[in-house]
C-alpha positions in Angstrom: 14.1 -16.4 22.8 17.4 -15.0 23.3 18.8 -12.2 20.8 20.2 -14.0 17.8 18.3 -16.5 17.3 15.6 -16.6 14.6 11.7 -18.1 15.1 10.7 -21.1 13.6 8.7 -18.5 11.2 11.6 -16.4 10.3 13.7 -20.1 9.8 10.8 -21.0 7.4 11.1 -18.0 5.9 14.8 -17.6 4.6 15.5 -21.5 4.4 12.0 -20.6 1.6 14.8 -17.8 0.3 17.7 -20.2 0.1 15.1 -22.8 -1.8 14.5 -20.4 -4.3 17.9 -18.8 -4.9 18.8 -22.5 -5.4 16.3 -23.1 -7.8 16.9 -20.2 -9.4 21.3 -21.5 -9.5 19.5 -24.7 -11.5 17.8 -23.1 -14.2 20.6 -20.7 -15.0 22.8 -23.7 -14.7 20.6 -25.4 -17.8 23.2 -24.3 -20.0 26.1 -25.8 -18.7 27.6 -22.8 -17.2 26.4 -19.3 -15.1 27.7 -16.2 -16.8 29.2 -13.1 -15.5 25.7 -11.5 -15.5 23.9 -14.4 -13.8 26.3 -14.8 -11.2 25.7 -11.1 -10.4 22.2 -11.8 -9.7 23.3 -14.7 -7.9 25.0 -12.8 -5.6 23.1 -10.1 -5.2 20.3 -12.5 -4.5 23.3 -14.1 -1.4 23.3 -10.8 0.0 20.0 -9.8 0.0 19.2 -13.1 2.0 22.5 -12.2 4.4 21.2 -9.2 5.3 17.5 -10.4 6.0 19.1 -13.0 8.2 21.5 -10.6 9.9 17.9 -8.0 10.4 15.9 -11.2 11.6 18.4 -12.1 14.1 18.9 -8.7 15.9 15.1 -7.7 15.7 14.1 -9.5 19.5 10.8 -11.4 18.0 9.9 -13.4 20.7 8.5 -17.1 20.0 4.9 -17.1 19.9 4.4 -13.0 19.8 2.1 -13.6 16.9 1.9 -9.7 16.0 5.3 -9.8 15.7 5.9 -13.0 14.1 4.2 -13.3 10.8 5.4 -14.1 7.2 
């Protein structure tokens, strides 16, 4: 697999991420609104994912290196 792509793991893994920090959107969202403080989270939450998908994607896991490739 070529540098900068991800295994179908590490796709599992952070599309899991994005699930959750959507889920997590919708029940701060029950209110009507997000405020300041909850958007903060939000968007630390955004980063945090953009970085792990940035780290995934220059780390060389190779498809089907199952030492390397775990959850």
């Amino acid at each position: 697999m070529a540098r900068g792509s991800l295994t179908r793991q590490e796709s599992h893994r952070l599309r899991r991420e994005l699930g959750d920090i959507l889920a997590t959107i919708d029940r701060m969202k029950d209110d009507g609104r997000l405020s300041s403080r909850e958007r903060d989270r939000i968007n630390e939450k955004l980063d945090r994912l953009d970085r792990d998908i940035r780290r995934e994607k220059r780390d060389d896991d190779r498809r089907g290196d199952r030492r390397r490739d775990r959850d």
